[in-house]
C-alpha positions in Angstrom: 155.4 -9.3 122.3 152.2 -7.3 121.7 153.2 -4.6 124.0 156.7 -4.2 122.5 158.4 -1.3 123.9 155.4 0.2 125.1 155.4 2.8 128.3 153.2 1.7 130.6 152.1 3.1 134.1 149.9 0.8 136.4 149.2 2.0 139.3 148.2 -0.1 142.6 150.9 -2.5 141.0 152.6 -4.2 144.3 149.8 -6.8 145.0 146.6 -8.1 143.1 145.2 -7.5 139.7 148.2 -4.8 139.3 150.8 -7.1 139.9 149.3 -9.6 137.8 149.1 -6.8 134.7 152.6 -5.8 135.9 154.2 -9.4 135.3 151.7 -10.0 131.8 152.8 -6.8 130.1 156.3 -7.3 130.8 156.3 -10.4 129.7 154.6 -9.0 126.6 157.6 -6.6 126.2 156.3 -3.7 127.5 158.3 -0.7 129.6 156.1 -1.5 133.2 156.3 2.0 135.4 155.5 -0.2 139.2 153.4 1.8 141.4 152.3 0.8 145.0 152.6 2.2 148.8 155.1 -0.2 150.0 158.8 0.1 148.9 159.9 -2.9 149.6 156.9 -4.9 147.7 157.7 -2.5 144.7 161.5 -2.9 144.7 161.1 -7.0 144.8 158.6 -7.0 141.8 160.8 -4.3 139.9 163.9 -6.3 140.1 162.0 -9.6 139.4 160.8 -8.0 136.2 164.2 -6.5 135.3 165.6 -3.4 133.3 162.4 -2.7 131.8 161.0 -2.0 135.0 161.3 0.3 137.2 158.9 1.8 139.9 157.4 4.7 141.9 155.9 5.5 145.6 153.2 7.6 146.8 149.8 7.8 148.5 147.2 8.6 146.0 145.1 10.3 148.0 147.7 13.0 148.2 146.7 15.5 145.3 150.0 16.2 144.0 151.1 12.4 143.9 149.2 11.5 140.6 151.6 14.5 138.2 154.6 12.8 140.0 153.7 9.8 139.4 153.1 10.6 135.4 156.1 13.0 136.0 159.0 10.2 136.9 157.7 7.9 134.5 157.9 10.5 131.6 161.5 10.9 132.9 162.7 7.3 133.3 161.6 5.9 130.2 161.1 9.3 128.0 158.0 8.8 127.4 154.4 7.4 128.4 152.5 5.5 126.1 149.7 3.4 128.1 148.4 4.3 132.2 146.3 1.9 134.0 144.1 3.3 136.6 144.0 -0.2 139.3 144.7 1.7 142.8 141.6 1.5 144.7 140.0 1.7 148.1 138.0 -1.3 148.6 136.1 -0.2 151.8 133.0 -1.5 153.3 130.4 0.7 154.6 126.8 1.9 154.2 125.2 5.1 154.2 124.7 4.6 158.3 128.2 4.3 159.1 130.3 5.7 156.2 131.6 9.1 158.0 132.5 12.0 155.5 136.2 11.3 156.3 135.8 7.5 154.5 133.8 8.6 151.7 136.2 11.6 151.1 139.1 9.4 151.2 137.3 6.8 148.9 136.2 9.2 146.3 140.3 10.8 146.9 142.1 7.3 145.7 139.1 5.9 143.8 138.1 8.4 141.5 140.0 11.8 142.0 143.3 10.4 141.9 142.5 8.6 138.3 141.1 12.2 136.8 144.3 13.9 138.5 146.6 11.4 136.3 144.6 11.6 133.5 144.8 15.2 133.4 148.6 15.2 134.0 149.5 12.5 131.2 147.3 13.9 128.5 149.7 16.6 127.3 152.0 13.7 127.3 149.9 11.6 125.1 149.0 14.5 122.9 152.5 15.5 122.4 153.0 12.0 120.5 149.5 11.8 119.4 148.4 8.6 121.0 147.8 7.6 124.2 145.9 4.3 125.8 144.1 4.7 129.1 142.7 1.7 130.8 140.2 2.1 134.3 140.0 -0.5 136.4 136.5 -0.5 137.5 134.0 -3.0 139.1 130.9 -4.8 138.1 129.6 -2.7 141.3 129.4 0.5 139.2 125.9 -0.6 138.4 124.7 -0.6 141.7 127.0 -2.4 143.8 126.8 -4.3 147.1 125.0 -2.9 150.1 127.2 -2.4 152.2 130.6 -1.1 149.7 128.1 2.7 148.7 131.6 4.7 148.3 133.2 2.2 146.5 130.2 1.8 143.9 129.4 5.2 144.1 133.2 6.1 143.2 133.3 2.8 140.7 129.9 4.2 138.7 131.6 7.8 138.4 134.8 6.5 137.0 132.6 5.1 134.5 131.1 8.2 133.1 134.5 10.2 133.0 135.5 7.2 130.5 133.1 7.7 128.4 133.3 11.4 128.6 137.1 11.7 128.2 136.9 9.2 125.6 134.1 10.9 123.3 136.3 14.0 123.9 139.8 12.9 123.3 139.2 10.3 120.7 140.5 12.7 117.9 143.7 13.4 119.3 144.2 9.6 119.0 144.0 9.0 122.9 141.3 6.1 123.3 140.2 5.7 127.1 138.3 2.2 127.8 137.4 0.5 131.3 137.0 -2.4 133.0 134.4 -3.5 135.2 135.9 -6.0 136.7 133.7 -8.7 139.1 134.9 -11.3 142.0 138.7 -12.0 141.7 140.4 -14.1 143.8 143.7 -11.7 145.1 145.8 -12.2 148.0 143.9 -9.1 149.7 140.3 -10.8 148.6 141.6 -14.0 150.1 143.0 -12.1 153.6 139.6 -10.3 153.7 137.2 -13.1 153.8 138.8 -15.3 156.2 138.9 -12.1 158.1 135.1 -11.7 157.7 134.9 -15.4 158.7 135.5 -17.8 156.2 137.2 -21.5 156.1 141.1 -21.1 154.8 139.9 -23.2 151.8 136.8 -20.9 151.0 137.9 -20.3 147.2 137.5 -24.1 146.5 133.2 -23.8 147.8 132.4 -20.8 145.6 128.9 -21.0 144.3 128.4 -21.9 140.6 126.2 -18.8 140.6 129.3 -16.1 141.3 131.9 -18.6 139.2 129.9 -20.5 136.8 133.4 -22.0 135.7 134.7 -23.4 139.0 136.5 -20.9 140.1 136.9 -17.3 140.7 138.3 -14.6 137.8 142.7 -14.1 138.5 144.5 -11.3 138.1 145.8 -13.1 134.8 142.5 -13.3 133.4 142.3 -9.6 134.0 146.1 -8.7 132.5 145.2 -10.3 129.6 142.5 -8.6 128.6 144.4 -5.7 129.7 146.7 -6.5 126.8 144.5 -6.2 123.7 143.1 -3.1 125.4 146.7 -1.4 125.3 147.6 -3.4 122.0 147.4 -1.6 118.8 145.1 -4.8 118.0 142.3 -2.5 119.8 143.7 0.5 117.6 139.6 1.2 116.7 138.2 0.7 120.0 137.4 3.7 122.4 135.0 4.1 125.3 134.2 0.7 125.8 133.2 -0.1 129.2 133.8 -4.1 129.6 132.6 -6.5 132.2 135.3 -8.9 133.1 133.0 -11.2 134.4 131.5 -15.1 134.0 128.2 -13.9 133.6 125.9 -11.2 132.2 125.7 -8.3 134.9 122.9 -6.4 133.5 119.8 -8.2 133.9 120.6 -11.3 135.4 118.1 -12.8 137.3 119.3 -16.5 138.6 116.7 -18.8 139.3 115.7 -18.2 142.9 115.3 -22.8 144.2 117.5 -24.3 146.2 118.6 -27.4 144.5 116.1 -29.6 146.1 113.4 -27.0 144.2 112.1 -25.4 146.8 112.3 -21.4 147.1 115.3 -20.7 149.7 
């Protein structure tokens, strides 16, 4: 019960990582604030997590969602004590076919919305003097694939407001810390890459080079390092940007042979 009675809002919480946090914390005995698109997806999960759940709709790329969201959760549980930025808009695209509308939507869910719910719980969090913020990022904040630019670019700005907001909130006993998370095998990761072409049983032929382990990083392994970062365990720890990933990001170079030897 490391969570114990802790408020927690996750958004993007109906399907993937999310979900997976959602089901961990409560589990953990944390207060779980659901947050998704779909009502239907977010009424199921609420009721299978019980009376300490409860959940909220809205499109984030609507400016006033993010203070309602922050709003009903204040007023359903009484107060808020963690928020997990997860939403995103995975899109692909480069800079030839990425219109403004896509990269203004991108950079609306992506990165706006998480400043605009930051912004709205902090009087929140400073009214009790704590408050635990954890971004979802991606390993692609660094530079990211070709062809996802808004994404990375969006994923590599949500990285700087952590570190800003936590250098300039740390006093007030609010601690703001990311993850950058890399290749996790979710139901919309799995959909997308047999849509891009892949065999149903693609997850089982994943190069040791993206999953050194065997397999691909769940939305458990996420949620449960999601729990020591919204523990009082990581009390001390504030503007930490982690990679949730099987290997070193920065740097890596993997040996470019073919197993036979030869250059490929």
């Amino acid at each position: 019960m490391r969570l114990k009675d802790k408020v927690i809002l996750v958004t993007g919480s109906t399907t993937g990582i999310g979900e997976g946090m959602a089901r961990i914390f409560a589990r953990e005995g944390a207060k779980v604030m659901i947050h998704g698109r779909r009502k239907d997806a977010a009424q199921a999960l609420t009721a299978e997590l019980g009376e300490g759940a409860s959940f909220t709709i809205g499109a984030l790329e609507d400016p006033a969602v993010p203070s309602r969201l922050i709003a009903e959760t204040v007023d359903h549980f009484g107060r808020i004590d963690g928020l997990v930025n997860n939403a995103a808009a995975i899109v692909r695209g480069n800079i030839e076919n990425t219109d403004a509308e896509i990269f203004d939507k991108t950079v609306a869910i992506d990165l706006k919305a998480p400043f605009l719910l930051i912004q709205a719980a902090l009087p929140h969090f400073r009214k009790q003097g704590t408050g635990r913020v954890l971004n979802i990022g991606s390993i692609n904040a660094y530079c990211g694939e070709r062809n996802q630019l808004a994404y990375s670019v969006c994923k590599g700005g949500l990285m700087t407001m952590t570190r800003n907001l936590a250098d300039a909130h740390g006093a007030e006993g609010i601690r703001v810390n990311q993850f950058n998370v890399g290749w996790t095998l979710t139901p919309n990761e799995f959909a997308l890459k047999i849509k891009e072409g892949l065999p149903q049983d693609w997850p089982t032929h994943v190069s040791r080079t993206f999953a050194p382990s065997g397999r691909l990083l769940s939305p458990e392994d996420i949620a449960w390092a999601a729990v020591y970062f919204l523990s009082d365990e990581a009390a001390l720890i504030n503007g930490a940007v982690l990679d949730v990933e099987q290997y070193p990001v920065i740097g890596r170079n993997p040996v470019k042979e073919s197993p036979a030897g030869t250059l490929s």
